[in-house]
Each structure stands twice: as C-alpha cells, then as structure tokens.
C-alpha positions in Angstrom: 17.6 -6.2 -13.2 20.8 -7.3 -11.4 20.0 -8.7 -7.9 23.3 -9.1 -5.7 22.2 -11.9 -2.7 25.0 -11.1 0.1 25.1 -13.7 3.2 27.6 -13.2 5.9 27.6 -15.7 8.3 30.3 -16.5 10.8 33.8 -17.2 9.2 31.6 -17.8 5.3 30.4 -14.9 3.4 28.7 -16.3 0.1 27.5 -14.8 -3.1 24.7 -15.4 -5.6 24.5 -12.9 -8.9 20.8 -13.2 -10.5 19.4 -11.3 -13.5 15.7 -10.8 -13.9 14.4 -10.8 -17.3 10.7 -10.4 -18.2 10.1 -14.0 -18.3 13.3 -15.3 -17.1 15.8 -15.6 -14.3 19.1 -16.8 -14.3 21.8 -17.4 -11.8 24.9 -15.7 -13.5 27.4 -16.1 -10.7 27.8 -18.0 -7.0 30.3 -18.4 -5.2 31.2 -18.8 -1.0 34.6 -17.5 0.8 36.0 -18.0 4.1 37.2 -15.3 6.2 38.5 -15.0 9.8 38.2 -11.3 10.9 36.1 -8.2 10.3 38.9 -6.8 8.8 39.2 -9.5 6.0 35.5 -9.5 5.2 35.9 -5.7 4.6 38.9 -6.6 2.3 36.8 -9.2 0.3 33.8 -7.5 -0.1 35.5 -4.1 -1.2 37.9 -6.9 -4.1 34.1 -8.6 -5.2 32.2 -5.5 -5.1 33.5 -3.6 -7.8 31.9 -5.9 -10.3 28.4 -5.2 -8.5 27.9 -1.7 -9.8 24.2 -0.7 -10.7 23.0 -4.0 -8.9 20.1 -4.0 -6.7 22.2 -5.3 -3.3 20.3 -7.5 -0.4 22.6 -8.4 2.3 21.4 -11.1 5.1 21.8 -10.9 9.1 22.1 -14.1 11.7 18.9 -15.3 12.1 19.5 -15.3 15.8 19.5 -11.0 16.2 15.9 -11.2 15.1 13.5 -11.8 18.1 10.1 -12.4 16.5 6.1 -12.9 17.6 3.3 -14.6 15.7 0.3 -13.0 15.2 -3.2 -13.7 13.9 -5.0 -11.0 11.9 -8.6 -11.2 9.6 -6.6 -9.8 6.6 -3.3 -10.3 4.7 -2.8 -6.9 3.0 0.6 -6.1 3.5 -0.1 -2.2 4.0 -3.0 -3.1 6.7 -0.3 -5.5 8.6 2.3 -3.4 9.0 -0.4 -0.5 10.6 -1.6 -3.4 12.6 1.5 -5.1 13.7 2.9 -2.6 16.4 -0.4 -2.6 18.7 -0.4 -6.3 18.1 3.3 -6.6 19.8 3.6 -3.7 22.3 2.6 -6.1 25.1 4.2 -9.1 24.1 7.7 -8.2 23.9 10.0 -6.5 27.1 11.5 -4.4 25.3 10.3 -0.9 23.5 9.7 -0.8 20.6 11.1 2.6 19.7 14.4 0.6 20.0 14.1 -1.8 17.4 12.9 -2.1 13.6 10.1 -3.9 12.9 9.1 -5.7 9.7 6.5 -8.9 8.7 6.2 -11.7 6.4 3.1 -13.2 6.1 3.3 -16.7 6.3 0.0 -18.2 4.6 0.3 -19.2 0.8 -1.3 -17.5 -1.6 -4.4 -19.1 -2.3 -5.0 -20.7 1.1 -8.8 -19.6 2.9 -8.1 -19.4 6.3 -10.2 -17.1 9.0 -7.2 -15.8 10.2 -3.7 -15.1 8.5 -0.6 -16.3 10.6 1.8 -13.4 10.5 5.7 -13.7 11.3 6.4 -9.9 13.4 10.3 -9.4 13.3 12.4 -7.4 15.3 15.9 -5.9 15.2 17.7 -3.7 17.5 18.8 -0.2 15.7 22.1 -0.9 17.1 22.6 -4.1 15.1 20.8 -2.5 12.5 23.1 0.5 12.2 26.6 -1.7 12.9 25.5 -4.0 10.0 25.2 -0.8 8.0 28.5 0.7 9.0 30.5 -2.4 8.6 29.2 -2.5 4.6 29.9 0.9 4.2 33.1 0.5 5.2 33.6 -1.9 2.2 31.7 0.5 -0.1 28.1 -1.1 -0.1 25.4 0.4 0.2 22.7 -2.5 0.6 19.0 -1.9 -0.8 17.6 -4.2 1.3 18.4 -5.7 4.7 16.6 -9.3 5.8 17.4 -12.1 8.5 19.4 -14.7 6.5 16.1 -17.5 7.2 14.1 -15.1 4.9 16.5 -16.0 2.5 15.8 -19.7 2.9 11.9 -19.5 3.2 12.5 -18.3 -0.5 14.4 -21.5 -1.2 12.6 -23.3 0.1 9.5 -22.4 -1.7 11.4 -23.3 -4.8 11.3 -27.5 -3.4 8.4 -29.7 -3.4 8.0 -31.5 -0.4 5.4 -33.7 1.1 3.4 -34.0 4.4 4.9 -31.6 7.2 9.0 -30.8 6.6 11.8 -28.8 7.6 14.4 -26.9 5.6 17.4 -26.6 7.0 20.6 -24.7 6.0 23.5 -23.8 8.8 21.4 -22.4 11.6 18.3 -21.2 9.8 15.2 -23.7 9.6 11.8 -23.5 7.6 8.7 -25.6 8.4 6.4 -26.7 5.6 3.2 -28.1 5.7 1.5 -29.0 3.0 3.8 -27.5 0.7 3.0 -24.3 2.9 5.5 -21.8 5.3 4.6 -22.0 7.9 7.8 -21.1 10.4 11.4 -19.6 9.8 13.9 -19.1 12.4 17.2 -19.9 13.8 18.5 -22.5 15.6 20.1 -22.0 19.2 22.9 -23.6 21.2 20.2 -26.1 22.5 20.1 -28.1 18.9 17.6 -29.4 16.8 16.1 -31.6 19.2 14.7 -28.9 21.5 13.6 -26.8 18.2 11.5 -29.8 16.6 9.7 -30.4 19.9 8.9 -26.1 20.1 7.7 -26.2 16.6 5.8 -29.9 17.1 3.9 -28.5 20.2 3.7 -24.7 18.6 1.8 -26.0 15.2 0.5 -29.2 16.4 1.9 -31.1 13.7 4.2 -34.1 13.7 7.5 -33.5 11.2 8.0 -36.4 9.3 10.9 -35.6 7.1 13.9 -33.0 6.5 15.3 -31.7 4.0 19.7 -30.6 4.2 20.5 -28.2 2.0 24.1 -27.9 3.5 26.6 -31.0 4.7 26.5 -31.0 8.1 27.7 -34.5 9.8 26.4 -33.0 13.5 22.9 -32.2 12.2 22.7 -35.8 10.1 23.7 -37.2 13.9 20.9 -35.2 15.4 18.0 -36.4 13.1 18.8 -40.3 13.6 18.5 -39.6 16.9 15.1 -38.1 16.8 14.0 -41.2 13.8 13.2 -38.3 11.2 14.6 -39.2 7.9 17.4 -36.5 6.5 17.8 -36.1 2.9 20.6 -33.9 1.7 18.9 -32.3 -1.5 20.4 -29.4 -3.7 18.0 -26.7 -4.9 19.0 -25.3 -8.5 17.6 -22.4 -10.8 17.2 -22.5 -14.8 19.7 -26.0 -14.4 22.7 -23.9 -12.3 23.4 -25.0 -8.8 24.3 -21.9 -6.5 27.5 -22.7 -4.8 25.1 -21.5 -1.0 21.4 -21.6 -1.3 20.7 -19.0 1.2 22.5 -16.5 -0.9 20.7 -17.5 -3.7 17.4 -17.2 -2.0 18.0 -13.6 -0.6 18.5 -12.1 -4.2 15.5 -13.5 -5.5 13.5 -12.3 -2.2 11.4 -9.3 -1.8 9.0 -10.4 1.3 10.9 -7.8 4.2 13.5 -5.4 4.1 14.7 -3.5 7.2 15.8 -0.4 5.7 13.2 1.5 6.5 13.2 4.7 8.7 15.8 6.9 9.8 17.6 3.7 8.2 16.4 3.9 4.5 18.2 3.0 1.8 20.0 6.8 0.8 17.3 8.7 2.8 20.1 11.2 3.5 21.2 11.7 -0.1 17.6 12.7 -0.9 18.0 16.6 0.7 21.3 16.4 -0.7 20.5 15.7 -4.5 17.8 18.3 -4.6 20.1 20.9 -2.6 22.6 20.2 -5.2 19.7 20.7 -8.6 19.0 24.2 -6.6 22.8 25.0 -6.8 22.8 23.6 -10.5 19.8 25.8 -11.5 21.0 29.0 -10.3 24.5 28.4 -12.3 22.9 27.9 -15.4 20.4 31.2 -14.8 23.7 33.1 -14.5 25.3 31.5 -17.3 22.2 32.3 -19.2 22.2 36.1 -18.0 26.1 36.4 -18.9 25.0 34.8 -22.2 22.2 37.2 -22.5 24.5 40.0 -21.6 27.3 39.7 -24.1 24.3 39.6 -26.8 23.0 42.6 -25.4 26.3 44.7 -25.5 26.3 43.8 -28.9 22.8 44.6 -29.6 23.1 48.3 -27.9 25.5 49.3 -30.8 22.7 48.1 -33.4 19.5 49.7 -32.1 20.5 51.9 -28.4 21.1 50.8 -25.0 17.7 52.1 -23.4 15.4 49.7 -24.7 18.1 46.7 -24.2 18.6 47.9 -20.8 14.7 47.5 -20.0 14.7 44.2 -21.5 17.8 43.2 -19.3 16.4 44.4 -16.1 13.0 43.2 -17.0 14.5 39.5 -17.0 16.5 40.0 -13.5 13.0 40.6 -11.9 11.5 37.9 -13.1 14.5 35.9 -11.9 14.5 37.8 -8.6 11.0 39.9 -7.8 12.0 40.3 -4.5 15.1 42.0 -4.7 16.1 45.5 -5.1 17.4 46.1 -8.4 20.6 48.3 -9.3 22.0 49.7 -11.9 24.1 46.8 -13.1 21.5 43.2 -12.9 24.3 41.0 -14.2 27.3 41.9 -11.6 24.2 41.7 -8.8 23.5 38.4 -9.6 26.9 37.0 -9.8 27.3 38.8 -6.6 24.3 36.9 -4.9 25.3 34.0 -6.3 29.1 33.9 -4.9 26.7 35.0 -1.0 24.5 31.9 -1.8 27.8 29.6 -2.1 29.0 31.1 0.9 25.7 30.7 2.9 24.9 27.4 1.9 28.3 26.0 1.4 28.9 23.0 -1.3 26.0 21.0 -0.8 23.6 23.9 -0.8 22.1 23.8 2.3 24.5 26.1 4.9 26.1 23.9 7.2 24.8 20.0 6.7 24.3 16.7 8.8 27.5 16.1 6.8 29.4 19.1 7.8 28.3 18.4 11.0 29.5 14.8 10.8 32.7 15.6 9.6 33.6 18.4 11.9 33.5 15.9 14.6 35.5 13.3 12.5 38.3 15.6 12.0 38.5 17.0 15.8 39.3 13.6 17.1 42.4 13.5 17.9 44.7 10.8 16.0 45.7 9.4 19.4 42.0 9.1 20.5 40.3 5.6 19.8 36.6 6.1 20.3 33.1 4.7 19.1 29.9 6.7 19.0 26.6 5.1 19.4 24.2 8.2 19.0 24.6 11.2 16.7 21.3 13.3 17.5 21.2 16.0 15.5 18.4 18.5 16.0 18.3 22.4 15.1 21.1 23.9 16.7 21.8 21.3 19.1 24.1 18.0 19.0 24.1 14.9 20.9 27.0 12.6 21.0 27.0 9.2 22.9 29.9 6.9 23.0 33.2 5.3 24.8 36.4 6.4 25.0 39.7 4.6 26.5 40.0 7.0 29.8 38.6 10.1 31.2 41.8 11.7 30.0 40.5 11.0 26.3 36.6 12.5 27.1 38.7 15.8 27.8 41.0 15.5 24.9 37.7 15.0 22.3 36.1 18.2 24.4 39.4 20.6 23.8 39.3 19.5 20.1 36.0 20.1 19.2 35.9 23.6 21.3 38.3 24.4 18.6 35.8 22.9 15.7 34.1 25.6 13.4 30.7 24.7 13.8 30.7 24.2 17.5 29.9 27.6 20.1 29.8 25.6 22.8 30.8 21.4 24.0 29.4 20.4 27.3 30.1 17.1 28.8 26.7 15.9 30.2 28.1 12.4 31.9 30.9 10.0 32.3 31.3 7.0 33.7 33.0 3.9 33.6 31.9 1.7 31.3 32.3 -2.8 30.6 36.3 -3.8 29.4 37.8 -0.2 31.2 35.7 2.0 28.3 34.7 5.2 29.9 30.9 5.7 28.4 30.3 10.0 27.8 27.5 12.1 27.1 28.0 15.4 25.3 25.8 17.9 23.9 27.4 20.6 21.1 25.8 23.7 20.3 26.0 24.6 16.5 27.3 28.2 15.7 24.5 28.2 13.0 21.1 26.3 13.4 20.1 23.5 10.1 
C-alpha cells in the first residue's frame, strides 16, 4: 500500500511517500515547500497530487486546534475507550460536545501492566474540521484520514531510542518519553518551552533530563540552555532514507486516530450514491436483456408460432415486475418505465439528491454575490442554510435567486443581523418541491 503523509503547517507544507510491503517499508519520496497564501497551497497541492492517485492520503492539522483531556480507564481496548471516552469528558470541558469530534490515543506501551491506562481524549471543532476538508477538496484531495500533526510525531518518535524521561520536539509539536514510553503529545503555545516543561514536570511528576530536535530551530536551542536541559539535534531515518520533515513521515506511517468519522467520513456521501447508480445499472442491462430476448423471439415466432413465445415473453416481464399490470406489448412497457424511472430519480438514481440540492443553491448565487455558508441541514423536505453575506442588500439578492431555483417552493429568511468585519450573518430555511 501507498501511504501519502500530508503536513501543512504555516507557510511549509511537507510530503513523505511510503510503501508498505509485507515485511517491508520504504520511504519512496520526501520533500517540504514553502508557500505564502491559501491560494498557493491550493496550487501546489493540485501540481503534487496528481502523482498520488490510488494512495491511501493522511493529512495533519496544527496541533494547537485540538483541545484535549487525560483520562484514566481499567482497560485499553480501543472499541471500549471510545464508548467510554464521551461520559468521561462531558464535565470537564465547556464546551458541547455535539460541536466537536472526538477521537483517543492511548498512551501506555504495549506491554506495560499498569492498573489504569492513561488515555489522550482529543477534540476538534466541526468547523475546523469541515474548513480543513473544503480547503483539500478544493485541490482535489480527498484525505482518508485526518490527525493533529503531534500524532504524527508521537509515531516518530517511537521510531528513536532515548533514555530516562525526554522530549521530542519538532516546530510546535512536543512528545514526552519515559522510559522509552509516550507518555504526552501536544503543541506548544505563545508562552515557550519554559512554561510547557514546568506543566508537563508538575503533570507527570518526572524531571526531563534531555531533548531531542528533530528540526533547526536557533530560538528553541536558546530556550533549553536556559532551562540546563541538554538539546541534541538528531535525524530520524527509515530503511537508511532520511525524510526531508519527520512529521510527514510519521503521519503516513500512523494509524492510532483519524477524525473522519461521522457525518465527516471518508466518502460517506458517495456510499448512497454508488449503490443508487448499480440500481440504475441493473435495470439497463434487464432491458438490454429483454430487447435481446425480444429480437430472438421475433425470430423464433416464424419457426414454431407466436402464442407460445408470447407466454414465454410475458412470463419473464412478471418475474421482472410482479407488481405491475401487464399489457399487451412487455418490451415497449418496460422501456417505458424505464425512461419514468430516469425521470423520477434523475442521474444519480435517487429523485432529487443532497447533490442536486447542493448545486441548486450553487448556481442561484448570483456572480456578484460573495458569500460563505457554515450549515447546510438538509432534512426531508426542509433546508437550512447558515452563513454571511456582504450587506443586507446581498441576503435579498440570494432570496430572489433561489425563489427562482427548481427545487425550492418556498425561501424564508429566518434572521439577519450584522455580523464581525461588516458581514451580515442570515438564517434561511428552503422548502424542497419534492421531499428526499
């Protein structure tokens, strides 16, 4: 398998190609580009990932848009964590947590007996989430796994042997060993590295004695002669090649957390579509089969009389439909139902989809209209839009347009108001023509 290890960070997005054998892994490609603006990331990714097709794609996230709890629990089992998790956080965090995705990774080495496993519960708000998503997408990746870019570096730093109680550090993101063990990952703020050893000191009542720099970083060599911890720069490597960013590295060999789970699963929305599509397929090779059947059958009347044939014809278009009323011709009745299906269910099968729904709203924006959507609720007959426009003037403008929309019997603007930077935030709620 081809594993594609994608780390954006700010201004560096860097690249590490592995392929997993059976009994081998091997770093095929690395390399790291700079890049100023959204805009140019989108460029570069959409120039680098052509050559990633069929590749299994994990993409990081800063560290720092993760907020994240330690808990204890009397079990490791993934499957029994993640049940557990949610009641274990509810009341330790001020936030809800319908708002966010949550995910684990379990912290103890394999092997180690402890009473209780330490348990790392991470948290990311849908709206990050879902702008991460749309920014790839907008490049043409569709990411199989999601992960905070310090996962990435727990992995590497599994890979080095160190002794006594350590820290990994690349950029922001920071792992804690002890005793060749994990046993924190996070991000480093604006306060430094001074305030962060002292948190993790007093947290896991253990004295660091030694770091390890995986990255050049004069400011971060500055900050650990301060403290008297020794710093050694040290470059981790796989099968003798040295990835040009270890994070990157680490995140395509990961598989510990992956937030792309949910309403935010990796293709969950081609699933209806696919088998939609196989229905579609099916019923235009049963009438290909029947016309088939037909032109054999014409010729068959002339050899041995059209009565019998006729039964046999008819006999077939009930077992195809039992439910239907049959008439005198069963091959122009079902090319007929066919061409009502198509109509009915439209291309993708279904009668009007999430995606017809999606892009009747695309296309009655008007071209003079700049406006970003934060919630797209779709339910039944009913459709919930949330976003911000430029003016008031623009809320209307969207309104008129979408009146005009096919799928839409009725646009009612439930709220405006003004919004941060002179946006004017809406609430609308479209009524569908025809219920999903």
């Amino acid at each position: 398998m081809r594993t594609v290890g994608l780390n954006i960070e700010k201004g560096l997005v860097s690249v590490a190609i592995v392929l997993k054998a059976l009994r081998q892994t091997e770093l095929k490609e690395s390399y790291s580009l700079p890049f100023s603006t959204d805009a140019e990331l989108v460029e570069i990714l959409k120039e680098k990932s052509k050559d990633w097709a069929g590749a299994k794609i994990v993409s990081s996230m800063p560290g720092n848009f993760f907020s994240q709890r330690l808990a204890l629990f009397p079990f490791s089992d993934s499957k029994r964590v993640e049940k557990a998790l949610p009641f274990e956080l509810e009341d330790s965090v001020p936030f809800s947590l319908d708002d966010v995705v949550l995910d684990h990774l379990v912290l103890a080495a394999k092997g180690e007996k402890e009473k209780e496993t330490p348990v790392l519960g991470l948290m990311l708000p849908k709206t990050l989430l879902r702008r991460h998503i749309e920014l790839l997408a907008s490049a043409g990746i569709d990411p199989h796994a999601i992960v905070p870019s310090f996962i990435g570096l727990s992995t590497v730093s599994r890979m080095i042997k160190s002794e006594g109680v350590a820290l990994i550090i690349a950029g922001n993101d920071v792992c804690m060993k002890s005793n060749n063990s994990v046993k924190a990952c996070r991000s480093v703020s604006n306060a430094g590295f001074k305030h962060l050893v002292q948190a993790l000191e007093t947290e896991h009542k253990e004295k660091i004695e030694k770091a390890y720099l995986l990255r050049p970083n004069d400011a971060v060599s500055a900050e650990f002669v301060e403290l008297g911890i020794p710093l050694e720069s040290i470059t981790p490597e796989i099968g003798g090649k040295i990835p040009a960013e270890a994070v990157s590295l680490g995140l395509a060999l990961t598989d510990l957390v992956n937030f792309r789970k949910g309403e935010f699963a990796f293709r969950l929305a081609d699933v209806g579509i696919r088998s939609r599509r196989r229905t579609l397929y099916a019923a235009g090779a049963a009438t290909a089969l029947i016309i088939m059947l037909n032109i054999g059958v014409k010729f068959y009347v002339v050899q041995t009389g059209y009565g019998r044939l006729d039964k046999e014809i008819k006999d077939l278009y009930r077992q195809t439909f039992p439910d239907a009323k049959l008439v005198a011709d069963p091959v122009r009745q079902l090319k007929d139902k066919l061409e009502e299906s198509r109509k009915k269910f439209g291309v993708l099968g279904s009668g009007i989809s999430a995606l017809d729904v999606i892009k009747a709203v695309t296309d009655g924006i008007p071209k003079e209209v700049r406006v970003a959507f934060q919630e797209f609720n779709l339910e039944g007959d009913r459709l919930k839009l949330q976003g911000e426009a430029s003016s008031f003037e623009s809320v209307d403008k969207i309104k008129a347009e979408l009146l005009k929309a096919e799928p839409f019997a009725e646009v009612n603007v439930q709220d405006t108001r003004m919004g941060v930077e002179n946006k004017v935030k809406f609430r609308m709620e479209l009524k569908l023509k025809q219920a999903l």
